[in-house]
TORVOTOR-961931 format. One record per residue (C-alpha): residue number from 1; residue in one letter; x, y, z. Coordinates in nm, 3 decimals, padded with zeros to 5 digits, always signed. Example, Ala and Ser with C-alpha at 12.3 -4.5 7.8 and 13.67 -1.06 7.14 Angstrom:
BEGIN
<1 "a" <+01.230 -00.450 +00.780>> <2 "s" <+01.367 -00.106 +00.714>> 
//
This chain:
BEGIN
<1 "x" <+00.000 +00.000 +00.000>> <2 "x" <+00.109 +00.385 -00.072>> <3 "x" <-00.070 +00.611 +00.055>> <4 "x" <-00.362 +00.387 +00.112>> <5 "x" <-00.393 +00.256 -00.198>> <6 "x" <-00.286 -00.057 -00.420>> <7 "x" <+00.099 -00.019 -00.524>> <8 "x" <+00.016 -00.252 -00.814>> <9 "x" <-00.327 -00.302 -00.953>> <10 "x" <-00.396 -00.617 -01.201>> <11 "x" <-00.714 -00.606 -01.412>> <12 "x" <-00.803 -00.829 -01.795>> <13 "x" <-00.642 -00.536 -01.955>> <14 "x" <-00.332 -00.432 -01.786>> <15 "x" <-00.104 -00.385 -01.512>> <16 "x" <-00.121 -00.075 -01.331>> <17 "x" <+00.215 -00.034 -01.109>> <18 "x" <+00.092 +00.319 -00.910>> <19 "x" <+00.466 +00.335 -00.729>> <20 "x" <+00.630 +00.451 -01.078>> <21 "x" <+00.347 +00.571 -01.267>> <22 "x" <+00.382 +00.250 -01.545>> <23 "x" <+00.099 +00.128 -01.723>> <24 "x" <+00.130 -00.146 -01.935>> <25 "x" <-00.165 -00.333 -02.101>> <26 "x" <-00.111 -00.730 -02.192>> <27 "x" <-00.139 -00.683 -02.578>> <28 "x" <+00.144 -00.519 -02.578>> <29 "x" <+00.398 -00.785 -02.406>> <30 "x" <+00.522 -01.042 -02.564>> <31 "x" <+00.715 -01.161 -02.262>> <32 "x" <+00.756 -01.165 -01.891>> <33 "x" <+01.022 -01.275 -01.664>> <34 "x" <+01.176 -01.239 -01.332>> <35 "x" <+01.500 -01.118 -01.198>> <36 "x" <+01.568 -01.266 -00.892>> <37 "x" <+01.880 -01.059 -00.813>> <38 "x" <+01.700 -00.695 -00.907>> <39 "x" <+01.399 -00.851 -00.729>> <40 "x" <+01.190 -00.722 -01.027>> <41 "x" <+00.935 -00.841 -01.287>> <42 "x" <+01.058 -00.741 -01.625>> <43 "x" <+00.837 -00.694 -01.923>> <44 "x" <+00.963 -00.723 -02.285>> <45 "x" <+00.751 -00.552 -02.493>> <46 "x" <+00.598 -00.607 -02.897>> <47 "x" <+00.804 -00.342 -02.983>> <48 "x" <+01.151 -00.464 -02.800>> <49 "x" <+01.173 -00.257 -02.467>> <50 "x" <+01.180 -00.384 -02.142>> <51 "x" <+00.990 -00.271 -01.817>> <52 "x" <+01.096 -00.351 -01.509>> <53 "x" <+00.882 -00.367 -01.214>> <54 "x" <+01.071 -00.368 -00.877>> <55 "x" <+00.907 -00.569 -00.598>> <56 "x" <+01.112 -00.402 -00.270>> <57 "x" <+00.799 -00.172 -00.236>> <58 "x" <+00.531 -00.477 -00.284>> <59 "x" <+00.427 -00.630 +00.019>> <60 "x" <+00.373 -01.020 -00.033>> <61 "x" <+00.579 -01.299 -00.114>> <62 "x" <+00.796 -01.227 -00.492>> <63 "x" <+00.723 -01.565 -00.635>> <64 "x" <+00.406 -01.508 -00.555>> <65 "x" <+00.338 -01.201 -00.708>> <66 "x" <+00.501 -01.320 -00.979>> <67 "x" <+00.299 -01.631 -01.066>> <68 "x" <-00.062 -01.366 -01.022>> <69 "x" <+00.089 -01.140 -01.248>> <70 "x" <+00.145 -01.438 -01.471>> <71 "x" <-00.193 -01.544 -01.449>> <72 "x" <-00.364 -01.251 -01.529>> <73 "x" <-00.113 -01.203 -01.856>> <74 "x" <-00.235 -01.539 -01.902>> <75 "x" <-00.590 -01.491 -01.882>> <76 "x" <-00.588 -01.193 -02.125>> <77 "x" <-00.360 -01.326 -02.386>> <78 "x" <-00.573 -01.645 -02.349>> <79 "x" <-00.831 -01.397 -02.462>> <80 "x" <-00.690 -01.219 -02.711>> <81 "x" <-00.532 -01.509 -02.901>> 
//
């Protein structure tokens, strides 16, 4: 939580990571991994960047958060495919 609200919010759409003002919708990742010694989710995106999400500020177990972020991703490309 920041400020009393959800540092990362997950919907069928996207992932909203409040902390760093990053929005990224699923449709436009092509794949997601995670560092385990920069403790952060990176996105590589369609069009070659990468994202990283750092975890130190998330509140939960990494692996964890990892495998619901991977579900949702899964979920909407599920969807979209």
């Amino acid at each position: 939580m920041l400020r009393g609200k959800a540092v990362i919010e997950l919907d069928n759409e996207k992932i909203d990571f409040r902390h760093k003002n990053k929005l990224i919708y699923w449709n436009d990742v092509e794949k997601i991994t995670y560092g385990e010694l920069l403790d952060a989710v990176v996105f590589k995106l369609n069009n070659g960047k990468k994202v990283r999400i750092y975890l130190n500020c998330v509140k939960g177990d990494n692996a964890e958060i990892y495998q619901t972020i991977l579900s949702y991703y899964k979920q909407a490309t599920d969807k979209i495919t």
